[in-house]
C-alpha positions in Angstrom: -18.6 16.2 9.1 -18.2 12.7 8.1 -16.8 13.6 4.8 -14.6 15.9 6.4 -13.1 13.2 8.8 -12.5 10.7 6.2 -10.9 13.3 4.4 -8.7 14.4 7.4 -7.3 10.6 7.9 -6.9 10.2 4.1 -4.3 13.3 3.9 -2.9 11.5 7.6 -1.6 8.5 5.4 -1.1 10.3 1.8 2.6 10.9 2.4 3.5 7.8 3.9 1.6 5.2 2.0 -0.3 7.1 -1.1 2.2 8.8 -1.9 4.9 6.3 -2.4 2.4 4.2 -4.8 1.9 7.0 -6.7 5.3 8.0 -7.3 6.1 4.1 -7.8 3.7 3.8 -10.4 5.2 7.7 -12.1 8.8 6.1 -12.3 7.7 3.0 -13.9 5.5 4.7 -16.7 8.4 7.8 -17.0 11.2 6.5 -16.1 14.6 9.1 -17.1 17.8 7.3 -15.7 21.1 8.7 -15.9 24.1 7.3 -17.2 26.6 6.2 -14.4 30.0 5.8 -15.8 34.0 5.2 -14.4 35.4 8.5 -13.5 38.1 9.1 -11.2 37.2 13.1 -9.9 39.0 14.7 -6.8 36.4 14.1 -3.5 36.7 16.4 -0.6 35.1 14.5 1.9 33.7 16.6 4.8 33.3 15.3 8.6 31.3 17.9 10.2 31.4 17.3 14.1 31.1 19.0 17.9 32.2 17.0 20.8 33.0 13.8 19.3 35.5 12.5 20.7 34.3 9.1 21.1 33.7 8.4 17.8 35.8 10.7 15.6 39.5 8.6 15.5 37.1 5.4 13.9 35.3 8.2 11.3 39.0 9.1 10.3 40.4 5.2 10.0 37.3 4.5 8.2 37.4 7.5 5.7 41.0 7.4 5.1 40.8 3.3 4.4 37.9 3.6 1.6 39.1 2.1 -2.1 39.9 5.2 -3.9 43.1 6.5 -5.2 45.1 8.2 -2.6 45.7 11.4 -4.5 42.3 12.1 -5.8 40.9 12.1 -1.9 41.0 14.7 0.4 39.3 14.5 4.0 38.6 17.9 5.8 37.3 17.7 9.2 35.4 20.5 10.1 35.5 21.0 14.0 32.5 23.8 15.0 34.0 24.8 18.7 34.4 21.4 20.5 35.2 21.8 23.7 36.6 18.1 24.3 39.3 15.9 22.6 38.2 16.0 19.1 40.8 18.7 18.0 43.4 16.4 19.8 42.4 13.5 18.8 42.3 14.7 14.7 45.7 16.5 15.2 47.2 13.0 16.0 46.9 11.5 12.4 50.0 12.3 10.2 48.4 11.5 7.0 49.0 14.2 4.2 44.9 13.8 2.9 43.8 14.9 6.3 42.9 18.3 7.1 41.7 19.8 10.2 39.5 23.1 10.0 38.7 23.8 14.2 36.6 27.1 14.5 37.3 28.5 18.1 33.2 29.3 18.4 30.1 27.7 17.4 28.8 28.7 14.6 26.3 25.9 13.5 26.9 23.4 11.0 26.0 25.1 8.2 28.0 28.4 9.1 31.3 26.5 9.1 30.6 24.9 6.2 30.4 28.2 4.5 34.0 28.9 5.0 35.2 25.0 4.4 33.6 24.7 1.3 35.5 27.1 -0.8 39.0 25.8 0.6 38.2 22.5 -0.4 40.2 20.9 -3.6 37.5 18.4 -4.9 35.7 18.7 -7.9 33.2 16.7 -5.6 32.2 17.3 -2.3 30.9 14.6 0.0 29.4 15.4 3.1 29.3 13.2 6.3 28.7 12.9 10.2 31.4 11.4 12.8 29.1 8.5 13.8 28.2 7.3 9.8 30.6 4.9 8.8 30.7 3.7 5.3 32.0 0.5 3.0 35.0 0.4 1.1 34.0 0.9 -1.9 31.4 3.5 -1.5 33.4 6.3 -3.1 33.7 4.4 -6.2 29.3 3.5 -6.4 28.9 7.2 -5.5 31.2 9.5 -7.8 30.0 7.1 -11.2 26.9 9.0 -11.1 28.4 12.2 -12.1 29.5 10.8 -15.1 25.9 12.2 -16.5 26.5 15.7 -16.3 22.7 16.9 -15.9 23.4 14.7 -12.4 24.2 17.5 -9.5 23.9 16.2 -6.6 24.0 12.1 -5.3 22.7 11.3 -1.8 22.7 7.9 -0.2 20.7 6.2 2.7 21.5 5.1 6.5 21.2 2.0 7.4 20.4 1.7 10.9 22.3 -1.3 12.8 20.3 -1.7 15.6 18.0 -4.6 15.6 14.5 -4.3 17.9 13.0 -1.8 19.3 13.3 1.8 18.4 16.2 0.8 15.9 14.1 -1.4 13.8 10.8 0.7 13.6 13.7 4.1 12.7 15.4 1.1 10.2 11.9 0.8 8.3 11.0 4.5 8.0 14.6 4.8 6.5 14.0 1.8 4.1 10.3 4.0 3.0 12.6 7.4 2.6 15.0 5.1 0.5 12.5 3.5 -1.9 10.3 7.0 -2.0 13.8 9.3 -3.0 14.8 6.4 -5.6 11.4 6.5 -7.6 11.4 10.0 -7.1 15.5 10.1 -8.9 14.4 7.8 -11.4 11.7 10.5 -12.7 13.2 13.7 -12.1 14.7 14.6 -8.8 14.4 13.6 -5.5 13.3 15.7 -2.3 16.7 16.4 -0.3 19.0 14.4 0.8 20.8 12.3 3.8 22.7 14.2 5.7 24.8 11.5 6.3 25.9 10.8 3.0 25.4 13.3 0.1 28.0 14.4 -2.7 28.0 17.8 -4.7 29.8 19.1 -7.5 31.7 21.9 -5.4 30.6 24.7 -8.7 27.1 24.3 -7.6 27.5 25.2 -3.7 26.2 28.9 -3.0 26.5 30.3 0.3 23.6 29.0 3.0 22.0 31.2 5.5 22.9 30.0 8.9 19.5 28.8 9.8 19.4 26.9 7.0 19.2 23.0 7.0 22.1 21.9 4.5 20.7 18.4 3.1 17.8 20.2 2.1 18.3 23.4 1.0 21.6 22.4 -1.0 19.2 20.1 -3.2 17.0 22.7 -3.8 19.6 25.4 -4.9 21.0 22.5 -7.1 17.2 21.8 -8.7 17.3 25.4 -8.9 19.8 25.2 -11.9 18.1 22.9 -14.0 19.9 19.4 -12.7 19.3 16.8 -11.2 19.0 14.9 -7.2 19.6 11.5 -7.3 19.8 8.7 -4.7 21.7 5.9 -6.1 20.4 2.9 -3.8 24.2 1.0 -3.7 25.4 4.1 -2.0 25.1 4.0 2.4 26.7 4.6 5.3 26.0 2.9 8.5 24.6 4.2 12.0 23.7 3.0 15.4 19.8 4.2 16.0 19.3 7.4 18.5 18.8 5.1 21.2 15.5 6.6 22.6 12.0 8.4 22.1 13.3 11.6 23.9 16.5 11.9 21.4 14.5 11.1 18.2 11.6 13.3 19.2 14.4 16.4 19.0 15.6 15.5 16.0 12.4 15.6 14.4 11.7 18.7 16.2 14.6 20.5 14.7 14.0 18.7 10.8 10.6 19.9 10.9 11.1 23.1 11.8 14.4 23.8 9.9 13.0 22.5 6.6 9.5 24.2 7.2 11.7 27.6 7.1 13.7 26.3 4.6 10.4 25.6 1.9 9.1 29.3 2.9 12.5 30.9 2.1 12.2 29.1 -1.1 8.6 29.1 -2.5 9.5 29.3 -5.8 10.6 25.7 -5.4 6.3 24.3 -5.2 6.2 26.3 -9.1 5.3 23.1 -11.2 5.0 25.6 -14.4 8.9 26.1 -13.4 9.9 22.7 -11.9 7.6 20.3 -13.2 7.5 16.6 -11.3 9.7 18.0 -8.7 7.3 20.5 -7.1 4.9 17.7 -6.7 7.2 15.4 -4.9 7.9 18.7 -2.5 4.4 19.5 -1.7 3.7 15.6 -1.2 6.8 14.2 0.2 7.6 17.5 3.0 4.9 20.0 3.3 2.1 17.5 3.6 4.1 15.5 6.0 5.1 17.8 8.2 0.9 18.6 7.7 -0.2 15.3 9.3 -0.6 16.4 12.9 -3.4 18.6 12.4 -4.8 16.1 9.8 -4.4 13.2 12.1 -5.3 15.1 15.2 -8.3 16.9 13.4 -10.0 14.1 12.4 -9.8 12.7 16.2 -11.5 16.0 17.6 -14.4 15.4 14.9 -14.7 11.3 16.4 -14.8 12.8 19.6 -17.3 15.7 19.3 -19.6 13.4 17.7 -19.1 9.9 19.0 -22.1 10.4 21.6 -24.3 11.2 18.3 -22.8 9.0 15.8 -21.8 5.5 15.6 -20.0 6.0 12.4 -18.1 8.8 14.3 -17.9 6.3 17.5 -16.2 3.7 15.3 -13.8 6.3 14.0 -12.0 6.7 17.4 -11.3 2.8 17.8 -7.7 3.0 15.7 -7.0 6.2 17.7 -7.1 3.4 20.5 -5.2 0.7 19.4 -2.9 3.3 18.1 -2.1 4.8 21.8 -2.2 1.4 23.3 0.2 -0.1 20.7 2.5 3.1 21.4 1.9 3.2 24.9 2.6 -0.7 25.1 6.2 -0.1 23.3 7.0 3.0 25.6 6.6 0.6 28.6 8.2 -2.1 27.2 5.3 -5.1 27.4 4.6 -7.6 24.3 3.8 -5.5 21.0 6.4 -6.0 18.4 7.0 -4.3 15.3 3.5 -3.3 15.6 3.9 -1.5 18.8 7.2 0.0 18.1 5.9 1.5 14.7 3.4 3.4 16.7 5.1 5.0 19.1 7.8 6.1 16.4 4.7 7.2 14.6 3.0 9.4 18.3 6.9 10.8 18.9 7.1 12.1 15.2 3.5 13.8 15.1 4.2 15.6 18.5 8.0 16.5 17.7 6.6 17.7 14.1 3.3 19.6 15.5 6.4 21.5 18.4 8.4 22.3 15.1 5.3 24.0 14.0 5.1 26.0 17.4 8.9 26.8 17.3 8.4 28.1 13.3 5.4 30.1 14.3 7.0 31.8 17.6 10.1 32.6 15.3 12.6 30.4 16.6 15.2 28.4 14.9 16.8 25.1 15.2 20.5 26.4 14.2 22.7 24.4 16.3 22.7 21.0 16.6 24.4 18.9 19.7 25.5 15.2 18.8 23.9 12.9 21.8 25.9 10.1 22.0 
């Protein structure tokens, strides 16, 4: 069993550490950049919200105020049954770029954006949240990338303003997704996007099934016509952190069991004979990911059915301790620092991802998502 175990805590740190060395060490031997170039295209930019009422009259200021020429922007807001001010508080701008598309029912985010899509204008089409602000000129770093027309998509990163605490451990798992999706870009394609800030040429958008989770399953329809996912690393928006364990812990719930269904509607997608690099980057960056419960958690049960027997099996158990101490330590609140705050970011993501397991295997689905802010 020892061979087992080692094996088990290997495959625990593959996608988060492996993993990105690997794929480091692809894009510097094969590297395939794309040609960024000035071009001016019509952007529909596409502010999906429920209930934001707090937030949404700064999204608009902000969106409206970017460095981009007036008649080549168009900004839809896409409003999926709020029940507060945020239908109010969007009528109230009297700009001729702004559009307001409120659906009297929920729907889920990616049903509405079934039917906003198609009325759009733009020859691109950026998607966005009402609480992911971005810079000025981010319009103009993110539409020079479709200047290489084998480019199809363009996601950015989040980078998360809060310092300490949750903020900074969530800021340095966004930092790894950012570095892993740009070596992955500057081989072949990277694995999905951000949410937050992802553009599309609007040809390339098929209809999405409900359930399905849009800044992934977009990616993969667009990998599925032969072009290409890029993050370009100059292109962000900014967000405040979730705030807690018991917020993020949903969110990953919902990620992990969204994209889960997402890869098994779409097997075709792990075909290397038919997708080459990018069905690697899949399998390691996602589905062995969302695997590392039962790798972490397997190779715990072995240390503890044969600790009494084994010393090397004893020994195996003593990060499992510092691990739950460290996470423990930054749930309470006492001394630990980045340490401590890592690991409990770490514990909250293996039990939220484990749950999305549950919730995939019982047949339930993740469709509609409530901002918590």
């Amino acid at each position: 069993m020892r061979g087992t175990a080692l094996l088990l805590l290997f495959l625990s740190g593959y996608p988060y550490v492996v993993y990105p060395l690997i794929v480091c060490v692809i894009s510097r031997i094969f590297p395939n950049a794309w040609i960024k170039g000035d071009v001016r295209p019509l952007v529909s930019v596409i502010v999906s919200v429920f209930n934001e009422e707090q937030i949404i009259e700064e999204k608009i200021r902000n969106t409206l105020s970017l460095q981009y020429p007036e008649d080549l922007l168009e900004v839809i807001v896409s409003s999926d049954g709020s029940t507060d001010k945020t239908n109010d508080l969007v009528s109230k701008f009297h700009d001729p770029r702004l559009v307001l598309r409120a659906f009297p029912e929920r729907s889920g985010k990616t049903a509405c954006l079934n039917r906003v899509v198609p009325e759009a204008r733009g020859e691109i089409i950026l998607f966005t949240d009402a609480n992911s602000m971005f810079g000025q000129d981010l319009l103009l770093k993110l539409v020079r990338n479709f200047n290489d027309p084998r480019v199809g998509l363009v996601t950015g990163w989040t980078r998360y303003a809060g310092p300490g605490g949750s903020g900074e451990a969530t800021g340095a798992y966004a930092r790894l997704e950012k570095l892993t999706k740009q070596w992955e870009s500057i081989v072949s394609s990277c694995v999905g996007a951000d949410g937050a800030v992802f553009a599309l040429r609007k040809e390339l958008y098929s209809h999405l099934e409900d359930r399905d989770i849009n800044d992934f399953v977009i990616p993969l329809q667009v990998v599925s016509k032969c072009l290409r996912v890029v993050l370009d690393p100059e292109v962000y928006c900014f967000e405040e952190p979730a705030g807690d364990e018991l917020r993020e812990f949903h969110r990953q719930v919902r990620i992990t069991n969204r994209t889960l269904g997402a890869i098994m509607r779409n097997p075709g997608a792990l075909n290397p004979f038919k997708h080459g690099t990018f069905s690697f980057f899949l399998m390691s960056h996602k589905l062995l990911r969302f695997m590392v419960p039962f790798f972490f958690w397997g190779a715990f049960l072995i240390g503890l059915a044969y600790c009494w027997s084994s010393l090397f099996h004893a020994l195996l158990l003593l990060p499992y301790g510092i691990l739950v101490g460290l996470a423990l330590a930054g749930m309470l609140g006492s001394t630990g620092g980045r340490a401590a705050n890592l690991s409990k970011v770490f514990l909250v993501t293996l039990c939220a991802q484990f749950l999305g397991w549950v919730r995939l295997a019982f047949g339930k689905s993740d469709t509609m998502w409530t901002p918590q802010r």
